[in-house]
C-alpha positions in Angstrom: 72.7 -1.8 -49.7 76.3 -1.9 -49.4 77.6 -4.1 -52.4 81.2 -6.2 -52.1 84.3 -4.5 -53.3 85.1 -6.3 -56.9 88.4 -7.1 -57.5 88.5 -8.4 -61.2 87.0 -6.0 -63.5 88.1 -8.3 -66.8 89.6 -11.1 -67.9 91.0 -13.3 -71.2 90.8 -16.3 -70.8 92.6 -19.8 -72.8 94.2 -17.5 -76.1 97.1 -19.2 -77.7 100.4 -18.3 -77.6 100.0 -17.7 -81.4 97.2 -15.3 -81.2 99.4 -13.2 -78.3 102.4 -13.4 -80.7 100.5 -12.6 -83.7 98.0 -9.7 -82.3 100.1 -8.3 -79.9 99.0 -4.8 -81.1 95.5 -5.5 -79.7 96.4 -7.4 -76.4 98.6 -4.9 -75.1 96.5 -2.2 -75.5 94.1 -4.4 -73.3 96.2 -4.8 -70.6 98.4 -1.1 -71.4 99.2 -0.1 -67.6 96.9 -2.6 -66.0 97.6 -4.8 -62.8 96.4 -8.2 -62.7 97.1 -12.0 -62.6 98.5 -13.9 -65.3 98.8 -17.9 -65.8 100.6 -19.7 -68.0 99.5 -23.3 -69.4 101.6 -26.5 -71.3 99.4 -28.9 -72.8 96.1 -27.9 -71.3 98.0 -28.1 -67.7 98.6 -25.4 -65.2 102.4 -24.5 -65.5 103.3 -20.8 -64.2 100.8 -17.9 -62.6 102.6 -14.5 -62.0 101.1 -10.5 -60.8 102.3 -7.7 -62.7 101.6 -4.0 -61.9 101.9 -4.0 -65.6 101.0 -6.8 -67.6 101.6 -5.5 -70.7 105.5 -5.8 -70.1 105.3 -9.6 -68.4 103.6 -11.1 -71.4 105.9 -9.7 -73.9 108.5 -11.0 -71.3 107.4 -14.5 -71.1 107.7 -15.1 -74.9 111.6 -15.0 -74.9 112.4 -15.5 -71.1 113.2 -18.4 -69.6 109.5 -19.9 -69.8 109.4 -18.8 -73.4 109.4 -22.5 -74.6 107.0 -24.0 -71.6 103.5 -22.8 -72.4 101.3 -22.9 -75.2 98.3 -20.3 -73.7 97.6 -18.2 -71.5 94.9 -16.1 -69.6 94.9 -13.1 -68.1 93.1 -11.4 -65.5 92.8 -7.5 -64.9 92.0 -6.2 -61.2 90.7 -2.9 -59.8 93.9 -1.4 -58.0 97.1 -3.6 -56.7 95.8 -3.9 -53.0 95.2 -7.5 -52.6 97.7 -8.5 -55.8 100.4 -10.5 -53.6 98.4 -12.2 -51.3 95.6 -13.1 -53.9 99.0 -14.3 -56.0 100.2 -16.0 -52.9 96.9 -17.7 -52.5 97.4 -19.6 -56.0 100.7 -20.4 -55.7 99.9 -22.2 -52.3 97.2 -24.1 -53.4 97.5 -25.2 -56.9 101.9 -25.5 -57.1 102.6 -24.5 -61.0 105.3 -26.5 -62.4 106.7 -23.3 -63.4 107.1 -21.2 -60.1 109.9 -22.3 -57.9 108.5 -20.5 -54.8 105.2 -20.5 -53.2 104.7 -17.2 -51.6 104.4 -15.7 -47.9 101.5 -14.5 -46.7 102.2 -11.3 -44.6 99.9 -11.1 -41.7 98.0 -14.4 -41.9 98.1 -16.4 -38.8 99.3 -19.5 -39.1 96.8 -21.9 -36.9 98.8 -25.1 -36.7 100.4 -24.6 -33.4 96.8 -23.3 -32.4 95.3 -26.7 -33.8 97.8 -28.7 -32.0 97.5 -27.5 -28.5 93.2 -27.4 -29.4 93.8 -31.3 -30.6 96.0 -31.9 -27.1 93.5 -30.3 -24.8 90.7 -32.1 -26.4 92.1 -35.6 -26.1 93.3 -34.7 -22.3 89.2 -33.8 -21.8 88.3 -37.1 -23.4 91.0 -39.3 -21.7 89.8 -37.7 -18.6 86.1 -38.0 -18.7 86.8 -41.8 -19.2 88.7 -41.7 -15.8 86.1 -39.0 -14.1 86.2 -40.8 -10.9 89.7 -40.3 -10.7 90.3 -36.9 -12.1 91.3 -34.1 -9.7 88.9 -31.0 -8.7 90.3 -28.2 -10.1 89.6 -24.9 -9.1 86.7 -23.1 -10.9 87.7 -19.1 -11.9 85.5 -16.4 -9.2 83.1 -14.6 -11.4 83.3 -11.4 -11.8 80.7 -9.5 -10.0 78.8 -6.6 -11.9 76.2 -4.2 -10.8 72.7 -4.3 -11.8 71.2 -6.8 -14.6 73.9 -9.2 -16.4 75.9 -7.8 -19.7 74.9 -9.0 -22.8 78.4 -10.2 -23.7 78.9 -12.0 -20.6 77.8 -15.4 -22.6 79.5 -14.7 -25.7 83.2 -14.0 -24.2 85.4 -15.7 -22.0 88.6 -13.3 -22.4 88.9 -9.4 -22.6 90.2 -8.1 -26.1 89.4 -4.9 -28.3 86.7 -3.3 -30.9 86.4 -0.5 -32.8 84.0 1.3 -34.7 84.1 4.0 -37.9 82.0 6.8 -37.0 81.6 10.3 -39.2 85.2 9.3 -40.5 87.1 8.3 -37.3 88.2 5.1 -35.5 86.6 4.8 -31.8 88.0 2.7 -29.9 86.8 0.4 -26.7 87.1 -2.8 -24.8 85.2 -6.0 -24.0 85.6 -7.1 -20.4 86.1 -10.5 -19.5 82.9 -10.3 -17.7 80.8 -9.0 -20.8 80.8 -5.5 -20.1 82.0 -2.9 -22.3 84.6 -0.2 -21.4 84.4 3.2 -23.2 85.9 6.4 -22.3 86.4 5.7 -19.0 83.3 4.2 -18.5 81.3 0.8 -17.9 78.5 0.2 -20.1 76.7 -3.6 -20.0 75.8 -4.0 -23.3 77.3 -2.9 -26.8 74.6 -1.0 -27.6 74.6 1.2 -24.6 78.5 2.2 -25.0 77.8 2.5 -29.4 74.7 5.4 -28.1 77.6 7.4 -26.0 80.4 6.6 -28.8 78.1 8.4 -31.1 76.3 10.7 -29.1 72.6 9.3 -29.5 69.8 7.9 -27.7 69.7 4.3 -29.4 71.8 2.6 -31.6 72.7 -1.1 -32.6 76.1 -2.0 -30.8 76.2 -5.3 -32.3 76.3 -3.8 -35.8 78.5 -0.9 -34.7 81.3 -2.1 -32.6 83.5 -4.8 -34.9 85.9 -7.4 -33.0 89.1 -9.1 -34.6 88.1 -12.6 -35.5 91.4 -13.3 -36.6 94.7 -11.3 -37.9 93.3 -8.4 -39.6 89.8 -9.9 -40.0 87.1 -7.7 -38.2 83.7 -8.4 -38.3 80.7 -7.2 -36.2 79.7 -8.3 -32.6 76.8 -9.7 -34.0 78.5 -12.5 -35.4 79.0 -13.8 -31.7 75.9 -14.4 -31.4 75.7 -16.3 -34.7 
């Protein structure tokens, strides 16, 4: 069973500003080229929360920078790698606003879904204003289905719109389409269902496209086809 990749391996949490000053000796050689988060606390009261790539050299900062008379303890926590550092810094610095930080952060790729939530909220009120008036509201024109040969896809109830998947196979990225109508386009070729494009993908008689093909939920957030039908 594949397990979640962990991101903090260990952490120190709530130690005095005292202790740090005092057994500095022990708590750098904790955190003695390790990347992680740091926060800073005044009066039992969030006040600063900062990444270093090493940690060591931030906390022996912070006792004679500019913070060096703001805090009273601190706590530390050491991650596996620098991957996710920013945005997981970004993430606290958005939510929580220490006293201490003077900017909040940018997440990179994230989509930003407010313009997305306005036009949802404007076409939902036009659909109830509309059915109050139902007697009065213009036919439009439904969309022609698409016609497709043989039994229907599988997708065709799940999608409305064409966009991408991909799949990791013996190392490489293959790469196909959903159709608007629910079929899947691979190599040239029309398959109706996800599973019968994942068998040619990887050259076998069966296998489970709804596990094996993965669709972009959101910005940089792909999950399996199977979570359609969920």
């Amino acid at each position: 069973m594949k397990r979640n990749p962990q991101l903090v391996c260990q952490h120190l949490e709530n130690i005095s500003r005292g202790a740090l000053d005092k057994y500095q000796s022990i708590i750098r050689e904790y955190v003695r080229g390790r990347q992680g988060i740091y926060v800073l606390y005044r009066r039992g009261k969030l006040y600063y929360v900062g990444l270093a790539t090493n940690l060591r050299n931030r906390l022996k900062q912070h006792l004679r920078d500019r913070h060096g008379a703001s805090w009273d303890r601190f706590s530390v926590y050491l991650t596996i790698g620098d991957h996710h550092l920013r945005e997981l810094e970004t993430l606290i610095l958005r939510t929580v606003k220490p006293a201490g930080n003077k900017v909040k952060g940018k997440f990179a790729k994230s989509q930003d879904l407010r313009r997305q939530f306005r036009q949802d909220m404007k076409k939902s009120f036009e659909a109830e204003i509309n059915g109050m008036f139902d007697a009065y509201r213009p036919k439009r024109r439904k969309p022609k289905p698409v016609k497709t040969k043989g039994r229907e896809p599988v997708l065709a109830k799940y999608v409305t719109t064409r966009f991408p998947i991909k799949a990791h196979f013996k190392g490489k990225t293959i790469r196909a389409v959903v159709r608007r109508d629910g079929t899947v386009r691979y190599a040239g070729n029309i398959y109706n269902s996800p599973s019968q494009a994942a068998a040619a993908a990887c050259k076998r008689r069966t296998c489970n496209g709804w596990r094996f093909w993965l669709f972009q939920r959101a910005p940089g957030d792909w999950v399996p086809l199977d979570v359609l039908r969920n």
